[in-house]
C-alpha angles and dihedrals in degrees: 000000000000122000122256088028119118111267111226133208110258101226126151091007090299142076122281137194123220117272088232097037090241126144130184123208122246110212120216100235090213087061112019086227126118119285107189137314119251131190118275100219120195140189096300086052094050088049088047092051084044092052102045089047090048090049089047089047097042080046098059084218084136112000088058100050119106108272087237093055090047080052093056088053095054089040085065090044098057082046093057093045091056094050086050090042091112092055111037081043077057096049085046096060098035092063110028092035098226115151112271098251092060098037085055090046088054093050087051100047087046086064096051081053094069096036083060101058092037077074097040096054097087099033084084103131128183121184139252108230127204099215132166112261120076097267142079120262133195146163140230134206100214130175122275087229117229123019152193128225121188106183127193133247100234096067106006095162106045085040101045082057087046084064118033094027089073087033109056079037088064089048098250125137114242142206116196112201101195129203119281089228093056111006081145100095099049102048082050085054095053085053100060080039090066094047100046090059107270106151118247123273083023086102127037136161121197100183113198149104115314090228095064111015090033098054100041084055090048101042096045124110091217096067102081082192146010139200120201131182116180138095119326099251090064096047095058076048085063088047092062106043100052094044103086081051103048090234113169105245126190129176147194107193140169134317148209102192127186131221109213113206122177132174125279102061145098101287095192097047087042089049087048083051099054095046089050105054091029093059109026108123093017089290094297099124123108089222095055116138082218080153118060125182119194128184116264099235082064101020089107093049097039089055086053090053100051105042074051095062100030086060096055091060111109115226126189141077105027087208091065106086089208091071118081097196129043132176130310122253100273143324099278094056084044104059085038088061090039090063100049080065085058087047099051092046083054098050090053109258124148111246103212093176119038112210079217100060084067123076116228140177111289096212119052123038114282138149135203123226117280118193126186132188138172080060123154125210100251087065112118079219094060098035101041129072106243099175101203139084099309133115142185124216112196129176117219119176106208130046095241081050083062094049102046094051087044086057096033086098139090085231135077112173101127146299144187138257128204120187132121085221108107092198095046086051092059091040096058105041094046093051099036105098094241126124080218137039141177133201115207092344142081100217115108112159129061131171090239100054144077112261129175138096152279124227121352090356092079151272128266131033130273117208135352111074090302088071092061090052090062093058100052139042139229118255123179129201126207118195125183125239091185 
């Protein structure tokens, strides 16, 4: 796709114009100027997309085909996104705004995704069962048939692959709605889709706003299941709208981690730790330790560590492999991060590290690192996502302390635990209320394991076997011997 050509929506293995002719702008977060312009579509395009990947399912073109045959598809398709790795990273930063090096990670790791449940297509196991009657009974594991798909805007790519990659594996049809923010890099994936040998209406992408195109794809009888990531508003908002239609619904929704650290460890590498997962992507990551709770005996020194380490992150042009942080998604989601920074000086805590004390690009929307401590827990700033580059230090004395101020939270994504104490380690993440937990790390999240939240944080299960599970369903099968 070139730049400054019309983006169209991807339905039926081809480009589409919108039903009503109407296109919305995508902003370059760096710059704050247009993008590109990229097809609005509304309810008919979504029945249109509906329809195609229906046809495509009722077919069999895909969901009949061996599951090996569907794997050596997807196996192409990993291949193709890794030659094209240099212009959809590109795409990625462009629109996001993430610095380079992660955007082409993410595009990387979205390939091995695919490589991943190429594998898995055909480990899909059912059971034989010894039941009373004289027969032979068994069970099958069969696709749901079509879904939806709503993707986020803070890592549309990886995420997009979290989604379609177990899905298509399973045989489904699929209909990816994209963020409005950066719908770029999956319509370019329905594209490649389409090349490497994906039927048509297998794959389809219906870019829009989620408030007109979401929730035509959630609310419609013709979407036997939907996956949504995204805050956690909106996925109540799902809820809703596919349950007078008994639509399978699973979400991934928002998080407020924390980051344990008790004494005993290596405060500095710690320190390096926190700054890293709490400000990756300017903050705008689900998984985020944006609060972070230290032991009191080193919570002095800790906090000196990590403003340390947090000041010393670059921030400027995303496309300079040399900055760790870029802008944030738009204006708007600026200035609403920005007054959460008002809001935690008002509530009393102590700002450490002043956004302001950084330089940063005049033009664009960025915005520099903000630390507070001394920070209690019925601080908005403490129990909202803020979802930016803001962060909480807070000091507990006892280990059950810990554990009650990591669950003191309507959240339960994931966090993080530091100790030397191999008992202690086992003790808090099994009692802290989170669907994924580290020890002594800050990685959370791998292709080949279970990730998704507890609470108000969602409900399924993205990656690993279990997310094949969510896309099909179990079918037994009863046959007489008399």
């Amino acid at each position: 796709m070139e730049q400054g050509k019309r983006w169209l929506a991807w339905i039926d293995g081809q480009e589409v114009a919108p039903a009503e002719s109407r296109f919305f702008k995508v902003e370059e977060p760096a710059t704050g100027t247009v993008l590109a312009e990229v097809a609005q579509c509304g309810p008919n395009d979504v029945k249109k997309a509906i329809a195609a990947a229906r046809r495509s399912f009722e077919e069999g073109r895909w969901s009949q085909q061996s599951a090996t045959a569907r794997g050596k598809v997807l196996l192409r398709l990993a291949q193709s996104i890794r030659d094209n790795v240099d212009m959809l990273a590109q795409w990625e930063t462009r629109q996001v705004g993430k610095p380079i090096r992660d955007s082409r990670d993410e595009v990387l790791t979205a390939a091995d995704c695919f490589e991943y449940y190429a594998g898995a297509a055909n480990k899909l196991y059912g059971h034989t069962i010894p039941v009373s009657a004289a027969g032979f009974d068994y069970t099958l594991r069969v696709p749901v048939g079509v879904v939806g798909l709503i993707v986020p805007w803070n890592f549309p790519f990886l995420i997009t692959a979290w989604k379609v990659a177990p899905a298509l594996a399973a045989g489904n049809s699929v209909i990816v709605k994209p963020a409005s923010y950066t719908p770029l890099t999956a319509l370019v994936l329905g594209r490649l889709g389409t090349e490497v040998g994906l039927p048509d209406g297998v794959l389809n992408i219906v870019p829009g706003p989620g408030r007109e195109t979401g929730e035509a794809l959630a609310a419609d009888p013709g979407v036997d299941k939907v996956a949504f990531t995204g805050e956690t508003t909106t996925g109540s908002r799902i809820l809703q709208l596919a349950a007078p239609n008994i639509t399978r619904v699973s979400l991934e929704l928002g998080g407020k981690s924390p980051t344990i650290v008790f004494d005993g460890v290596d405060l500095d590498h710690v320190a390096y730790l926190a700054a890293q997962s709490a400000y990756a992507n300017s903050g705008q990551d689900c998984c985020a330790r944006s609060r972070i709770m230290v032991q009191q005996s080193i919570y002095e020194k800790f906090v000196e560590h990590y403003v340390k380490h947090v000041q010393q992150l670059s921030i400027g042009d995303p496309l300079n492999p040399e900055n760790a942080m870029g802008p944030l998604v738009s204006a708007s989601h600026r200035n609403r991060v920005a007054g959460y920074v008002e809001r935690g000086l008002a509530e009393g805590a102590e700002l450490v590290l002043d956004p302001r004390s950084k330089e940063v690009p005049a033009q664009g929307f960025y915005l520099a690192p903000a630390i507070f401590a001394q920070a209690r827990s019925d601080m908005s700033i403490v129990r909202e996502e803020i979802f930016g580059p803001v962060t909480t230090v807070q000091a507990f004395d006892s280990e059950q302390e810990a554990i009650t101020m990591a669950n003191d939270t309507t959240y339960g994504l994931s966090g993080s635990v530091f100790t030397r104490d191999v008992g202690q380690a086992l003790r808090v993440a099994n009692q802290v209320r989170a669907g994924v937990m580290s020890v002594n790390t800050i990685r959370s999240v791998h292709l080949e394991a279970p990730f998704g939240g507890f609470k108000q944080s969602g409900m399924g299960r993205e990656l690993g076997m279990e997310a094949l599970e969510m896309y099909t369903e179990v079918k037994n099968v009863f046959i007489s011997m008399e």
